[in-house]
PDB file of N, CA, C and O in Angstrom:
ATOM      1  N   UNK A   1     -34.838-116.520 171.627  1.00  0.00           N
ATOM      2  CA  UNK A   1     -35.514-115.464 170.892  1.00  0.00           C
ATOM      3  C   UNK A   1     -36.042-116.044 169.578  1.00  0.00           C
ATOM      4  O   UNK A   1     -35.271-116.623 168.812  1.00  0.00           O
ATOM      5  N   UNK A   2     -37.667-115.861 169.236  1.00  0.00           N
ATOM      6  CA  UNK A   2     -37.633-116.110 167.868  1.00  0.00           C
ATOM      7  C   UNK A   2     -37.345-115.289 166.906  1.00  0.00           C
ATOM      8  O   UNK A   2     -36.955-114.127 167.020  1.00  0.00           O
ATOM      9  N   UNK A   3     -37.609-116.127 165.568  1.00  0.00           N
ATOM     10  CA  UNK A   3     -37.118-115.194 164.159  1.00  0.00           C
ATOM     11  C   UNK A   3     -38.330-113.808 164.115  1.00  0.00           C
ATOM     12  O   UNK A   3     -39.480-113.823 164.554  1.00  0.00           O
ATOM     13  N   UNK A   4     -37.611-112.694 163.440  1.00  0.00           N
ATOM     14  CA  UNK A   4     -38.461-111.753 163.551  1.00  0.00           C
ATOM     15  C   UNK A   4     -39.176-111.399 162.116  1.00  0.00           C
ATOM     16  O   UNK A   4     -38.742-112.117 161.215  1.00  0.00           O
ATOM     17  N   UNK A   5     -39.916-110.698 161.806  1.00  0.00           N
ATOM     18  CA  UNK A   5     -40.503-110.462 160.743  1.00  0.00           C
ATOM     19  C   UNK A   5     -40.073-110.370 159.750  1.00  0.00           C
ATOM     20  O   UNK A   5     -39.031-109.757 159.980  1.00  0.00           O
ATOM     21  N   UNK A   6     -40.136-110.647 158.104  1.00  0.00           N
ATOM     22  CA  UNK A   6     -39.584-110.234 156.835  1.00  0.00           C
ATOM     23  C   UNK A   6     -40.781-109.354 156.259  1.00  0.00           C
ATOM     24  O   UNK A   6     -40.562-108.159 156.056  1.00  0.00           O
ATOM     25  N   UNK A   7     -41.912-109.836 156.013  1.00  0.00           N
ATOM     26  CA  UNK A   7     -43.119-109.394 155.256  1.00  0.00           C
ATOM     27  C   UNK A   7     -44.144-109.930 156.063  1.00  0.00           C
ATOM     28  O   UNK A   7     -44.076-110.705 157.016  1.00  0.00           O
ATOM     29  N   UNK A   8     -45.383-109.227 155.361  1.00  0.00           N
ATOM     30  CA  UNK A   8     -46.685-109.347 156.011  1.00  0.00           C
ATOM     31  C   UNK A   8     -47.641-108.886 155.325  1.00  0.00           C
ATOM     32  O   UNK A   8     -47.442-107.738 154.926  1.00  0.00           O
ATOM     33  N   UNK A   9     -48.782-109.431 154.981  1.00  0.00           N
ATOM     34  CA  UNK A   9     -49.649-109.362 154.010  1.00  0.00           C
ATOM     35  C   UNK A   9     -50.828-109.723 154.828  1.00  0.00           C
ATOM     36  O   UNK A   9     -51.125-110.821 155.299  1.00  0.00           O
ATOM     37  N   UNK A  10     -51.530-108.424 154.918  1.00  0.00           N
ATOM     38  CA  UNK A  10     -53.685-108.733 155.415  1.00  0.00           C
ATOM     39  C   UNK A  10     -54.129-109.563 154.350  1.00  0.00           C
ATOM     40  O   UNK A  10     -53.896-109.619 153.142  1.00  0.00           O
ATOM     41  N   UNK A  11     -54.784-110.145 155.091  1.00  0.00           N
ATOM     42  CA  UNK A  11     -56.094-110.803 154.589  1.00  0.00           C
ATOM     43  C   UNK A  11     -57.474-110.279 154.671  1.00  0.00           C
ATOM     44  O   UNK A  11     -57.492-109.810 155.810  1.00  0.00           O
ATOM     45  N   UNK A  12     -58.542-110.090 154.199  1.00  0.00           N
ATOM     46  CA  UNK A  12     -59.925-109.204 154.173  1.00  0.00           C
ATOM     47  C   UNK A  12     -60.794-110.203 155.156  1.00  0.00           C
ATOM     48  O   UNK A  12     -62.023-110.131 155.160  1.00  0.00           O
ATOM     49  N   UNK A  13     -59.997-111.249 156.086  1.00  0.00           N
ATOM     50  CA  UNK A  13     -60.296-111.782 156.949  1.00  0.00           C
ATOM     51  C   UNK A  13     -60.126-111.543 158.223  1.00  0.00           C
ATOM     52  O   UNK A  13     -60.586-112.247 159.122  1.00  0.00           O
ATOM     53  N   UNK A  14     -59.351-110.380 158.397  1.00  0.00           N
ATOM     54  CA  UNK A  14     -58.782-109.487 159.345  1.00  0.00           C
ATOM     55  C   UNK A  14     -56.996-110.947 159.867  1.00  0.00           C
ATOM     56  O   UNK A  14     -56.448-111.060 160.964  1.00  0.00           O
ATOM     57  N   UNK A  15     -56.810-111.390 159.104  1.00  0.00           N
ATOM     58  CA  UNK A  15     -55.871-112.128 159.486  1.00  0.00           C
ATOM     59  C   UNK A  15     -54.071-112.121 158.750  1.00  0.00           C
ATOM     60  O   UNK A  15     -54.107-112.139 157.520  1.00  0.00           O
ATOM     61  N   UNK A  16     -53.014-112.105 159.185  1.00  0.00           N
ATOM     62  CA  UNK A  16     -51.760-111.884 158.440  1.00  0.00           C
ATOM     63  C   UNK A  16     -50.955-112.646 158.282  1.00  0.00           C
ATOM     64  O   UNK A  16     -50.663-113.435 159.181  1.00  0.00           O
ATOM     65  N   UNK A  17     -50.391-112.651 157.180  1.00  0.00           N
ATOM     66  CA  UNK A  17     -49.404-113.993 156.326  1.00  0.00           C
ATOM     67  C   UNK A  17     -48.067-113.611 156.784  1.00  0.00           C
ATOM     68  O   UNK A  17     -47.450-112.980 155.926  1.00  0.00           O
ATOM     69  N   UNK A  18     -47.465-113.794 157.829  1.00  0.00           N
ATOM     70  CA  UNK A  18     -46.286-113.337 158.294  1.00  0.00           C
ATOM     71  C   UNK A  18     -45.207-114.051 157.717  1.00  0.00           C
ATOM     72  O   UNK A  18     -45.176-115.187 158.191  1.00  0.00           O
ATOM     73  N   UNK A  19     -44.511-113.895 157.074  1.00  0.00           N
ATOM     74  CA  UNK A  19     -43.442-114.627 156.383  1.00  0.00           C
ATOM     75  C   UNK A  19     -41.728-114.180 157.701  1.00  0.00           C
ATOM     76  O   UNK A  19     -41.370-113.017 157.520  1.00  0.00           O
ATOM     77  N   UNK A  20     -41.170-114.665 158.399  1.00  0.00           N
ATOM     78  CA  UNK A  20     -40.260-114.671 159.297  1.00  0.00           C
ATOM     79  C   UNK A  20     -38.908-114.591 158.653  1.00  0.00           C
ATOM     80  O   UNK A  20     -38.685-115.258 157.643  1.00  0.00           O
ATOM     81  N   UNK A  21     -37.903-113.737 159.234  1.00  0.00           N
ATOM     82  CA  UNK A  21     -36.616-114.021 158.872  1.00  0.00           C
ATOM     83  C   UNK A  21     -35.907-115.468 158.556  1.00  0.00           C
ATOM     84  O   UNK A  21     -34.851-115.562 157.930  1.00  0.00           O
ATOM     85  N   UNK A  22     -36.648-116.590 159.085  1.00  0.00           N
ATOM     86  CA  UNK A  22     -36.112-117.978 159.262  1.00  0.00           C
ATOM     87  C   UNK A  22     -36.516-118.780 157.818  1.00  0.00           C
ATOM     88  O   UNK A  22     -36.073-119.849 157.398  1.00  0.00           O
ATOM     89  N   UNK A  23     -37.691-117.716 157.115  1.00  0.00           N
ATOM     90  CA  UNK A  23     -38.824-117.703 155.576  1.00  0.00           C
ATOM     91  C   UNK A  23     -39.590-119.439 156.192  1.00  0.00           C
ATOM     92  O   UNK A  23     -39.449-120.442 155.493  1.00  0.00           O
ATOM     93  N   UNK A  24     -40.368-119.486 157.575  1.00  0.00           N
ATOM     94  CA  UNK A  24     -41.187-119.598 157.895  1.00  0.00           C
ATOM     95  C   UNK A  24     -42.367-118.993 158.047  1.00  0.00           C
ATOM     96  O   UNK A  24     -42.448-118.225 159.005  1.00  0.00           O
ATOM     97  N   UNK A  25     -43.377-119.140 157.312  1.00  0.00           N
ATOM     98  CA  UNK A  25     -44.543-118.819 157.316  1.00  0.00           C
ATOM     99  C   UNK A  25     -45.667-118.917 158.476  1.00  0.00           C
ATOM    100  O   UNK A  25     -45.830-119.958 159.112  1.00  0.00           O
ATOM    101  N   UNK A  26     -46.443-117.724 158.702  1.00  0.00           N
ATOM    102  CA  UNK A  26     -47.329-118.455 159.753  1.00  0.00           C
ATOM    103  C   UNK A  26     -48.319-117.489 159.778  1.00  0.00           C
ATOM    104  O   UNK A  26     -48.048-116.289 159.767  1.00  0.00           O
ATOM    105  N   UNK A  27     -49.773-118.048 159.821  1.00  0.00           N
ATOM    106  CA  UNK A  27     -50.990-116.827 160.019  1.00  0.00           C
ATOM    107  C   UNK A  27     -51.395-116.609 161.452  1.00  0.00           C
ATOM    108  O   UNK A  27     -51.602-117.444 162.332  1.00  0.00           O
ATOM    109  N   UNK A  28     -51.448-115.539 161.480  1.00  0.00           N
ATOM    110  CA  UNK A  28     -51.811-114.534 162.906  1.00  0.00           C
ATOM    111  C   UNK A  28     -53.112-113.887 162.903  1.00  0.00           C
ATOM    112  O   UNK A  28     -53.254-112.911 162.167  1.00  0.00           O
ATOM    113  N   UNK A  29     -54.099-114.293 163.629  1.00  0.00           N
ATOM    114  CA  UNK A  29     -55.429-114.127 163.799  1.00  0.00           C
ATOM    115  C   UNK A  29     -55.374-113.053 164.029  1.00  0.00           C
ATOM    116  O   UNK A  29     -54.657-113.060 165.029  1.00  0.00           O
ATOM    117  N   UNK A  30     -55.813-111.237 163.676  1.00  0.00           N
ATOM    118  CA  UNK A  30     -55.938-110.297 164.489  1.00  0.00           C
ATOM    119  C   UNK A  30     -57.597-110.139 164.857  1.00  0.00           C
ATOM    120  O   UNK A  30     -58.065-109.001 164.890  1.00  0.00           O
ATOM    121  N   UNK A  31     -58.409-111.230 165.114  1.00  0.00           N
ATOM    122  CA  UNK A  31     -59.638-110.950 165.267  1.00  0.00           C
ATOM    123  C   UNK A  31     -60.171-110.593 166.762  1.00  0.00           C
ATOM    124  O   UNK A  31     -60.972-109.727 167.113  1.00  0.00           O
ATOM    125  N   UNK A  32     -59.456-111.552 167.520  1.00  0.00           N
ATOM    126  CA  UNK A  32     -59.480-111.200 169.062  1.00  0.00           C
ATOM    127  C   UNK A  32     -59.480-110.070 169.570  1.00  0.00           C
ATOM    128  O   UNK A  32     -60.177-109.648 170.493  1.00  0.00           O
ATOM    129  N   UNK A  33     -58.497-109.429 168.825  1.00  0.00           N
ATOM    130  CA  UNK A  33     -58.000-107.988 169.581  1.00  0.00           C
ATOM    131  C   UNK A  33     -58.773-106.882 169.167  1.00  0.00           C
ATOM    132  O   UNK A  33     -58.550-105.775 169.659  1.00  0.00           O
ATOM    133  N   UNK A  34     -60.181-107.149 167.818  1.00  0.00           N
ATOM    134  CA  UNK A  34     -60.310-105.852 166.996  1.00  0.00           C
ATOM    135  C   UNK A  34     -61.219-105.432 168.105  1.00  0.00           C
ATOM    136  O   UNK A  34     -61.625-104.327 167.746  1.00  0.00           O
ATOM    137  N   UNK A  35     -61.822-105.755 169.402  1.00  0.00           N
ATOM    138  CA  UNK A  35     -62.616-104.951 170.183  1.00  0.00           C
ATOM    139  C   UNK A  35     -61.571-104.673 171.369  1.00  0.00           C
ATOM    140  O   UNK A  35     -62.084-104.554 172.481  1.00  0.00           O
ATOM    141  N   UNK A  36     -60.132-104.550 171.284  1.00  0.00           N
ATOM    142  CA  UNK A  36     -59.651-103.657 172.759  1.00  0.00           C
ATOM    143  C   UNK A  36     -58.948-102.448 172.022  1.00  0.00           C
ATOM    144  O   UNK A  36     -58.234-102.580 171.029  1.00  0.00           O
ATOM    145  N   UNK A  37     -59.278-101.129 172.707  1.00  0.00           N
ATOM    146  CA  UNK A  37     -58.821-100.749 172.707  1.00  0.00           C
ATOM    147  C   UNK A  37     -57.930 -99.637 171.517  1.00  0.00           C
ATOM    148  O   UNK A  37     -58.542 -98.568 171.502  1.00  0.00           O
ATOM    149  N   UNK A  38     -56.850 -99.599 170.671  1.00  0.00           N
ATOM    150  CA  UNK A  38     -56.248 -99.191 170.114  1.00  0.00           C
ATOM    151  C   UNK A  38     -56.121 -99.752 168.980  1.00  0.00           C
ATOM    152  O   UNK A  38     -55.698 -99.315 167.910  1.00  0.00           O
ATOM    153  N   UNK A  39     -56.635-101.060 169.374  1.00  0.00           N
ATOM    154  CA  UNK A  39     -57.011-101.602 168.154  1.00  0.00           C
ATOM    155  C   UNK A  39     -58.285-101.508 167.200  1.00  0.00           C
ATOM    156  O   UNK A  39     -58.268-101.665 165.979  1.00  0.00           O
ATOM    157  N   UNK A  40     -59.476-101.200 168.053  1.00  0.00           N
ATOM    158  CA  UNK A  40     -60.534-100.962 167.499  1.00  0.00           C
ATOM    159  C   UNK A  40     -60.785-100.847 165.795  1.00  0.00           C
ATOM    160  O   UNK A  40     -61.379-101.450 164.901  1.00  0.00           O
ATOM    161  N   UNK A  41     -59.754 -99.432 166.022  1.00  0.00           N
ATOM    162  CA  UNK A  41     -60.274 -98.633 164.465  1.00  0.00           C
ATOM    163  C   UNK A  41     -59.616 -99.821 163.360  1.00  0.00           C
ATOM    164  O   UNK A  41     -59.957 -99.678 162.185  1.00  0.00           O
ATOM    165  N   UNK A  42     -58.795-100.852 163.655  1.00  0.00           N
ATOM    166  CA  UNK A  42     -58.096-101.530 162.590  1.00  0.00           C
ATOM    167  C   UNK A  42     -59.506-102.799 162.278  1.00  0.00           C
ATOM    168  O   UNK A  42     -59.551-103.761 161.512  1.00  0.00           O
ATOM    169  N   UNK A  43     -60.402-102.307 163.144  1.00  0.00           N
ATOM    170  CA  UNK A  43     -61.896-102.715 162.009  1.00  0.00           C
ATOM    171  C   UNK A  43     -62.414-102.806 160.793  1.00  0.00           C
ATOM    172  O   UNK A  43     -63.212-103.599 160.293  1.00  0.00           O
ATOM    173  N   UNK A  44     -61.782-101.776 160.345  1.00  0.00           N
ATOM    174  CA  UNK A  44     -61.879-100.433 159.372  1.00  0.00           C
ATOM    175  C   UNK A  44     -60.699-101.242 158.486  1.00  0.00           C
ATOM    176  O   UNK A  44     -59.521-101.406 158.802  1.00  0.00           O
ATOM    177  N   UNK A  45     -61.301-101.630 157.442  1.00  0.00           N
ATOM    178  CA  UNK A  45     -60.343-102.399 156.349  1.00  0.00           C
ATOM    179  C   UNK A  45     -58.947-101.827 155.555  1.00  0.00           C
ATOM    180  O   UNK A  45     -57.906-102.312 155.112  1.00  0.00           O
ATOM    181  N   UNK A  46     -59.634-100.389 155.665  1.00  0.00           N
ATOM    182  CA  UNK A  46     -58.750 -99.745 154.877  1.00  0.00           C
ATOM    183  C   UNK A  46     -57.280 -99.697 155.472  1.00  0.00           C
ATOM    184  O   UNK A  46     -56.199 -99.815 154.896  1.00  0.00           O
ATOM    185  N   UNK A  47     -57.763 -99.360 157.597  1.00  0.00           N
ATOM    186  CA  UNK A  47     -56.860 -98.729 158.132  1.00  0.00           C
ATOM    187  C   UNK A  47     -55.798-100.626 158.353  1.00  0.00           C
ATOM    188  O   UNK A  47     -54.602-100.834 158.560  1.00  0.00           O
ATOM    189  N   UNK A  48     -56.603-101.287 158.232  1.00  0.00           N
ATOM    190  CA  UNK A  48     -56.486-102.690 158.591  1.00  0.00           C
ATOM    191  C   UNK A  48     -55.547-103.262 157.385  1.00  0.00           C
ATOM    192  O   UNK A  48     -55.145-104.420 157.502  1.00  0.00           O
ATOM    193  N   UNK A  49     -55.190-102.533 156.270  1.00  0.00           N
ATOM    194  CA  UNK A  49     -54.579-103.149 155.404  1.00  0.00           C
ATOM    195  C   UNK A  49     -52.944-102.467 155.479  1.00  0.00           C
ATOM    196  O   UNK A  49     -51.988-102.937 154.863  1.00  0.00           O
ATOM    197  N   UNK A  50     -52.885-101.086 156.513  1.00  0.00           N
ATOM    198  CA  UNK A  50     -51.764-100.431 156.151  1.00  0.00           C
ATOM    199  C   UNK A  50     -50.642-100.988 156.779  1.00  0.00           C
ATOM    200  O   UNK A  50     -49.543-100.433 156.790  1.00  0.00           O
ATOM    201  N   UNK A  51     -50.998-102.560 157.541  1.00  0.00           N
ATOM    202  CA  UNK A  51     -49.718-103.030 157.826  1.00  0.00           C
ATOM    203  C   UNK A  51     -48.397-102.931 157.376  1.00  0.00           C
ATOM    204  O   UNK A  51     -48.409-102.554 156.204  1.00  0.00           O
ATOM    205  N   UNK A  52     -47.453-103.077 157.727  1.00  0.00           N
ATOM    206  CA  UNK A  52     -46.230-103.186 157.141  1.00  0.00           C
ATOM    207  C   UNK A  52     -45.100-103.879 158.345  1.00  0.00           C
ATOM    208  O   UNK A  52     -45.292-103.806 159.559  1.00  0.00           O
ATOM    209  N   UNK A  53     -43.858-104.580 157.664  1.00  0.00           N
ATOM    210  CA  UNK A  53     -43.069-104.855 158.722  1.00  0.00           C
ATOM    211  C   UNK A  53     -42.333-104.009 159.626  1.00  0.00           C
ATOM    212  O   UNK A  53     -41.659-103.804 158.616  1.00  0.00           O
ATOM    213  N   UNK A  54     -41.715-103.213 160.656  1.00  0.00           N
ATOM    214  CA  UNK A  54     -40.902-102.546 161.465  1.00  0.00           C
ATOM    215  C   UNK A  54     -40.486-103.112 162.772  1.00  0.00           C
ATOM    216  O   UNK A  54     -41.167-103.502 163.720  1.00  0.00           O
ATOM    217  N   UNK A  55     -38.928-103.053 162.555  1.00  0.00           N
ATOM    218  CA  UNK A  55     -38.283-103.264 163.497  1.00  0.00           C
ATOM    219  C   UNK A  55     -38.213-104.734 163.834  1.00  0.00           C
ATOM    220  O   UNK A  55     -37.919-104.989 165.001  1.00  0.00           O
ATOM    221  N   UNK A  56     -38.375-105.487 163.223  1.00  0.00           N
ATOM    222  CA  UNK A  56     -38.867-107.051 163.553  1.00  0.00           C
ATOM    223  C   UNK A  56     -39.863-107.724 163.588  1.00  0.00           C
ATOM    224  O   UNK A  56     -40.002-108.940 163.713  1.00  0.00           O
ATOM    225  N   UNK A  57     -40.908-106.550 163.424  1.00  0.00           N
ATOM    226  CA  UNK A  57     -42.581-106.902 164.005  1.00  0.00           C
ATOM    227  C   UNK A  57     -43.192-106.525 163.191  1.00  0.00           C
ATOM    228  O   UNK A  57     -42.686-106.853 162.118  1.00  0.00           O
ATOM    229  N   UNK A  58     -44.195-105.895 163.059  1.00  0.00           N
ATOM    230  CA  UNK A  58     -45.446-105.344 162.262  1.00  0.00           C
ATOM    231  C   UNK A  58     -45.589-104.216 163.067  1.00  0.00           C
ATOM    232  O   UNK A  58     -45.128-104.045 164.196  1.00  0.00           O
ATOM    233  N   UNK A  59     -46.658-103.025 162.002  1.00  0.00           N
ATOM    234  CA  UNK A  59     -47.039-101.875 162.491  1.00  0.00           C
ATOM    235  C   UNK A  59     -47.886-101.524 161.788  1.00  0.00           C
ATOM    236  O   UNK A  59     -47.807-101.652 160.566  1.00  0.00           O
ATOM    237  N   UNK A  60     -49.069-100.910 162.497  1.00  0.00           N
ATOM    238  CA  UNK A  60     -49.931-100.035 161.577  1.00  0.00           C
ATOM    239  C   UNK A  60     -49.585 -98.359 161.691  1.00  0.00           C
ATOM    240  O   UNK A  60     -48.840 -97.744 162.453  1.00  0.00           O
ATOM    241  N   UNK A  61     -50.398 -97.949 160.671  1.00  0.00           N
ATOM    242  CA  UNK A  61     -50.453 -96.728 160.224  1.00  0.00           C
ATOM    243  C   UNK A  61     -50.780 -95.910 161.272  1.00  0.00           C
ATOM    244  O   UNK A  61     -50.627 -94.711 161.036  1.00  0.00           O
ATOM    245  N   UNK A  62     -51.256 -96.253 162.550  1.00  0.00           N
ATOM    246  CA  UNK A  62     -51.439 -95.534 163.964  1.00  0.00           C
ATOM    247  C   UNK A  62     -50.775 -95.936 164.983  1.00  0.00           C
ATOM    248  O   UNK A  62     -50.975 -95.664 166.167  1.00  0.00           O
ATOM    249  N   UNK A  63     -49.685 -96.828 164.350  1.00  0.00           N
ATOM    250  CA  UNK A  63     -48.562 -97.205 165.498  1.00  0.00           C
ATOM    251  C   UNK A  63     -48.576 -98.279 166.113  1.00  0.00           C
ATOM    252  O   UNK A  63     -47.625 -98.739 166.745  1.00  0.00           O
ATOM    253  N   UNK A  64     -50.591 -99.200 165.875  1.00  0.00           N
ATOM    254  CA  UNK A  64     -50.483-100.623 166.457  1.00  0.00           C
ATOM    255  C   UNK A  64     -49.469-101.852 166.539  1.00  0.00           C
ATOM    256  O   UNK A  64     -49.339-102.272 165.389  1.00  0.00           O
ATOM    257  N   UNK A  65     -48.969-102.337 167.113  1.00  0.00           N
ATOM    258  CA  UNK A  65     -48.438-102.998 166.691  1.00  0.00           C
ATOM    259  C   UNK A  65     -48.419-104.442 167.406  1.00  0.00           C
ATOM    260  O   UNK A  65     -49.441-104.596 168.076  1.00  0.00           O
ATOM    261  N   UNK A  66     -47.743-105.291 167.440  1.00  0.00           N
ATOM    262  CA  UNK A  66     -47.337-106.635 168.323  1.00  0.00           C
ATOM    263  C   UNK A  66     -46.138-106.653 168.575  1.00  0.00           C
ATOM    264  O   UNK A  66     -45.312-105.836 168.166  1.00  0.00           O
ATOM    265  N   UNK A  67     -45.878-107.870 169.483  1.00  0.00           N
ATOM    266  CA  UNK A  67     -44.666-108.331 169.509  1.00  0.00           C
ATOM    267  C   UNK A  67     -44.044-109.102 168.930  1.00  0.00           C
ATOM    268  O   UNK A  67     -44.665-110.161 168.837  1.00  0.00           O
ATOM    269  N   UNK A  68     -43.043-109.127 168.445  1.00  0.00           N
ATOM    270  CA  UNK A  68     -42.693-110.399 167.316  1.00  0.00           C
ATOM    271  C   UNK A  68     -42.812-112.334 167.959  1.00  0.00           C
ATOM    272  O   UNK A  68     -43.027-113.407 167.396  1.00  0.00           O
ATOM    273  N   UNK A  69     -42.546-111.924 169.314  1.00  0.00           N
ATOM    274  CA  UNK A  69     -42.508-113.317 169.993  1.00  0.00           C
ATOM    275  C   UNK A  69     -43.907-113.760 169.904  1.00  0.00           C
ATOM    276  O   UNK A  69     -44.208-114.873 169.472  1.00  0.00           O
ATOM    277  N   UNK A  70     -44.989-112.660 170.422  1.00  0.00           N
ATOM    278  CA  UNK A  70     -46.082-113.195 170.175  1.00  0.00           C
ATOM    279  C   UNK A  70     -46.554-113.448 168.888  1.00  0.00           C
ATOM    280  O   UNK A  70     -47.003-114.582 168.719  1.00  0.00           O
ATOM    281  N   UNK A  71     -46.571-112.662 167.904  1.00  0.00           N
ATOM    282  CA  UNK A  71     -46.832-112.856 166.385  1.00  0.00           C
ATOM    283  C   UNK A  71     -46.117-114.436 166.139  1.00  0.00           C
ATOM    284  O   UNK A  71     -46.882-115.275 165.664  1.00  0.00           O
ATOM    285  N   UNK A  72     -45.173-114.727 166.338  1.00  0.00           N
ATOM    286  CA  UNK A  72     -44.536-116.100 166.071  1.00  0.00           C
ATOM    287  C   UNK A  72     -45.164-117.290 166.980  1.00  0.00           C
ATOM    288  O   UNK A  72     -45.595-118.321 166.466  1.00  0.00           O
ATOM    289  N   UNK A  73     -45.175-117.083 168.197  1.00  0.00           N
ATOM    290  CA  UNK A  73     -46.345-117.972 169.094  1.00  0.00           C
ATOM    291  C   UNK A  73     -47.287-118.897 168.669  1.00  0.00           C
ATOM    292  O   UNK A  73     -47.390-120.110 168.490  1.00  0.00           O
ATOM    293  N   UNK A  74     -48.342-117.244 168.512  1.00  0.00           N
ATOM    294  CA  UNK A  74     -49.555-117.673 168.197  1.00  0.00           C
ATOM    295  C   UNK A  74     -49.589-117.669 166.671  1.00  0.00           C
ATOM    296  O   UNK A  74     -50.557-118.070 166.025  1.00  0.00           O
ATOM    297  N   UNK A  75     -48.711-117.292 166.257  1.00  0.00           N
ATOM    298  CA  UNK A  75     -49.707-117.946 164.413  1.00  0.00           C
ATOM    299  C   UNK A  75     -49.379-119.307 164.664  1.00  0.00           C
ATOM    300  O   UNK A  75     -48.697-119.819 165.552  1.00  0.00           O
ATOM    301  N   UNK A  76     -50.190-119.934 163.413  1.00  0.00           N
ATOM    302  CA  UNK A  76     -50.185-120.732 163.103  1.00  0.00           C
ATOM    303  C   UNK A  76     -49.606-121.258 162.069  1.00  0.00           C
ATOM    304  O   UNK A  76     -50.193-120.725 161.128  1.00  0.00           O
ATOM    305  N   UNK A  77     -48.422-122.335 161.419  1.00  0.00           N
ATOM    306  CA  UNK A  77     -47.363-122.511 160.684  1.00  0.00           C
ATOM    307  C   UNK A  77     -48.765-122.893 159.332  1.00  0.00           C
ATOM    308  O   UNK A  77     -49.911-123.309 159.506  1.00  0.00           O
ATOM    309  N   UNK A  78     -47.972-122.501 157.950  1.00  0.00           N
ATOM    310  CA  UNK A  78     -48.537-122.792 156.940  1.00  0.00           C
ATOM    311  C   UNK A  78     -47.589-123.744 156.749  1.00  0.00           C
ATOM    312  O   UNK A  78     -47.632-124.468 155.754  1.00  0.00           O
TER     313      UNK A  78
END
């Protein structure tokens, strides 16, 4: 299992500074995903900034969210 979320901070690049329980760092592209689906509206900067950490993972303000395994995956280590 990987480490799960501590914090998370948008970027106006549509991208997030995931800082991990392990206080490994790593950025997570959300650009791929802004045309499926449920993700769409997190186009929208405003709605795109209301990230926050839950439960291990991230969440938006409409419930989007990931998985922590994948969030750890695919970022990329700073």
């Amino acid at each position: 299992m990987n480490p799960r979320v501590k914090t998370v901070k948008p970027s106006s690049d549509y991208t997030l500074l995931i800082t991990f329980k392990n206080n490994e760092k790593r950025i997570f592209d959300v650009k791929p995903y802004l045309d499926k689906g449920v993700f769409k509206e997190l186009k929208n900067p405003a709605l795109f900034n209301t990230v926050k950490p839950f439960h291990g993972s991230i969440q938006w303000i409409h419930e989007q969210d990931f998985c922590p395994d994948m969030l750890y995956e695919e970022g990329i280590p700073v």
